[in-house]
C-alpha positions, 0 to 999 in steps of 0.5 A: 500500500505504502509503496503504491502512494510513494509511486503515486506520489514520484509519479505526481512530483515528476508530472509537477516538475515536467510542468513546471520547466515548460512554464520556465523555459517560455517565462515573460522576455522581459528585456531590456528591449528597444522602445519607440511610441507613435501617436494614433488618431483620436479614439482610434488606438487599439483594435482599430490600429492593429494594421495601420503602419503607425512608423510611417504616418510619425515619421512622414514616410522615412521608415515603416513597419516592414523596414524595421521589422526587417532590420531593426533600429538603432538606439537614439534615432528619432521618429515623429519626436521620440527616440527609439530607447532600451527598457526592461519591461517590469514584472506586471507588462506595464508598458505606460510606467516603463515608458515614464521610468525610461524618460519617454513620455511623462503621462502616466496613462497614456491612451490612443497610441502605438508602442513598438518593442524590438530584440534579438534572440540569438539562437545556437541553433534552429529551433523549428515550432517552437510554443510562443505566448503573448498577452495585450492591452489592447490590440497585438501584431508580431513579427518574427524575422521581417514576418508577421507571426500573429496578429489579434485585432482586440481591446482587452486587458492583459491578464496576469504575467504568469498565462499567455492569451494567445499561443502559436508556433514559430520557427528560430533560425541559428544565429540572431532571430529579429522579434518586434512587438506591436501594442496598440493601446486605445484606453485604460491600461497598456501592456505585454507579456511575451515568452517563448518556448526555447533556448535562446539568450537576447540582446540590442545588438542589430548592427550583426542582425542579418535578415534572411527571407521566411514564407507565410509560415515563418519557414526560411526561404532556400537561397537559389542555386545562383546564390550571391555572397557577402564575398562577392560584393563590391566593397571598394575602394569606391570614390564618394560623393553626396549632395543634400536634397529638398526636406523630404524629397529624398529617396524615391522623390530623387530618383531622376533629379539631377543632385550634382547639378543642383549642388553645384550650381550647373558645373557638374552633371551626374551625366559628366561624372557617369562618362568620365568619372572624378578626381579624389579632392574635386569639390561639388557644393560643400563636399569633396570626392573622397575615396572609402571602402563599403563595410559589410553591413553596406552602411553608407552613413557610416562609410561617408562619416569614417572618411570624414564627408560627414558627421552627421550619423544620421544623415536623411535626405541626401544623395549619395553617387558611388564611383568605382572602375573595373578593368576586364581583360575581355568583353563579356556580354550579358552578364548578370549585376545585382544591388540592394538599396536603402532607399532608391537607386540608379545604375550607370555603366560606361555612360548610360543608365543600366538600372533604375529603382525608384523606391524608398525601402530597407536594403536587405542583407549581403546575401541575396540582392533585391535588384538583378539585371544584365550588362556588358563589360567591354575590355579595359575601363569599365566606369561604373556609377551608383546613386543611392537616394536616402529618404530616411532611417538606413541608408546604404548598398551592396553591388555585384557583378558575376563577371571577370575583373579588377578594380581601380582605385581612380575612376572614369578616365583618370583610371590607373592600373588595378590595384588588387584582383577583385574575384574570379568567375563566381562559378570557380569560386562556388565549386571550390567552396 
């Protein structure tokens, strides 16, 4: 008898236990995550904002949803007067008081409005249908990796920190996973919880943060066979030059405006530069063009502030123009070039325009690029000239050619002999891998 209750007993303990590590391993992610807030219409937070893109109506179109959802935020830019600011969200999910204790807002019940909390879960390896749990006041979306996970379109309140509302499957990948929560609040109380059935440690860190394209269901998509690699880009030297546009007429608004030829006064023209390229030193408005080499993130803004174009860190508005020479031992016709903007782009090659994009957008990771089309290389110099309009948030590129050559370190006519050996044929490269 007294062994049938022991059993009985171990049995009820284990049970216990079992539940008990489930609770703790998806237990509230409580940050510090990086905050923004964005203002709704009257009487139309909560359920009403769940699908409307409160980043681009605050910030008038210079990011979004989708950019930030996609590559993150830094800390300390500004959006519609806030700034996005890290917060350890407290052990009740109050987002309100967070916000107040973090210097965000001084109201202590803020009511029609948006906040938005990002984090990085990195990830030692892929974690496929994992259990995650979220509770809200009001009104949710996620996004995990640039997609949508799950949305809840109610005004409720969000219940104790130790049950979730709403439970869903999702995918991790290895390394760093982008998760961005969305809470509109309409009145009352304002609040999450989020947790997360697996093993992962957070952090702030998005400047590593590399996106990677999922399907509907959160499953990553396969890179083609034609795949592009972070060593295959173009990273430089390129030879930099930017000219400031309108206030609020970057990105896609300047697409087709000729920003040399504004900033000049008339002395230059990007179809002067585009058929004989620069000298290093040479003056357009108040800059010079100066040589730099792209960093892997393809971060423009921090390339023109290294070599010191700018300091401004977070540079909106602008144009930027890219100048760089390949030198080819023959022709090759028909071969395939690739970028990745943020925000709009222009491609001209030996002259003449050979792609255009007008968008405002995020640009992506190195691995895979946005824009793919055809050129011709002839034998010799090849002057090849990038323009990357900047509406606001990231600013940046990447480039490459599938394709036999060598860079120069002076473009356009002034060009000397290469300086280094860029690549051979990709296909060389991808069989020796």
């Amino acid at each position: 008898m007294y062994k049938k209750f022991f059993l009985i007993g171990l049995a009820c303990l284990i049970s216990f236990l079992w539940m008990t590590n489930i609770s703790h391993a998806q237990e509230r992610i409580s940050g510090p995550w990086l905050w923004m807030i964005t203002l709704t219409e009257l009487n139309e937070g909560g359920q009403a904002s769940t699908d409307i893109d409160s980043l681009d109506e605050a910030s008038k179109g210079r990011t979004n949803e989708e950019q930030i959802a996609q590559n993150g935020a830094k800390e300390g830019d500004l959006v519609s007067g806030y700034r996005w600011t890290p917060g350890e969200l407290p052990a009740d999910g109050n987002i309100n008081a967070m916000l107040v204790d973090i210097g965000m807002t001084e109201i202590a019940d803020f009511n029609d409005v948006t906040s938005y909390a990002i984090i990085i879960l990195e990830s030692d390896r892929e974690q496929r249908n994992v259990a995650m749990g979220v509770s809200s006041d009001d009104s949710i979306k996620v996004w995990l990796n640039g997609v949508v996970v799950h949305k809840n379109a109610v005004n409720r309140g969000r219940g104790g920190p130790n049950e979730f509302q709403d439970e869903f499957q999702v995918n991790l990948k290895e390394g760093a996973n982008l998760l961005m929560v969305k809470i509109s609040e309409r009145g009352g109380g304002w609040g999450m919880n989020v947790g997360i059935d697996a093993d992962f440690k957070h952090s702030l860190n998005f400047d590593d943060y590399e996106h990677v394209e999922f399907d509907a269901k959160g499953t990553p998509i396969p890179v083609q066979e034609n795949e592009w690699g972070a060593n295959r880009r173009i990273t430089g030297p390129w030879l930099w030059m930017i000219a400031p546009t309108d206030a609020n007429q970057g990105g896609q608004a300047s697409t087709d405006v000729d920003s040399l030829d504004e900033a000049s006064r008339g002395k230059v023209t990007e179809e002067d530069i585009a058929k004989n390229g620069a000298r290093a030193g040479e003056v357009v408005g108040e800059y010079e063009w100066t040589p730099g080499t792209l960093p892997a993130n393809g971060d423009i803004n921090a390339t023109v502030v290294s070599i010191g174009m700018t300091d401004v860190a977070d540079f909106n508005d602008v144009t930027s123009y890219a100048l760089i020479t390949l030198k080819t031992t023959k022709a090759q016709r028909d071969v395939t070039m690739g970028v990745n903007s943020d925000d709009s782009i222009k491609v001209w090659l030996n002259g003449e325009v050979v792609h255009t994009n007008a968008v405002n957008r995020g640009r992506g990771n190195a691995n895979t690029f946005q824009d793919t089309f055809e050129v011709d290389l002839k034998q010799g110099s090849n002057l090849l000239m990038v323009k990357v309009s900047e509406r606001g948030g990231g600013w940046g590129m990447y480039v490459g050619i599938d394709a036999e050559f060598a860079l120069t370190t002076t473009p356009g006519i002034l060009a000397v002999e290469p300086t280094s050996k860029l690549l051979t044929k990709w296909g060389e490269i991808k069989r020796a891998r």
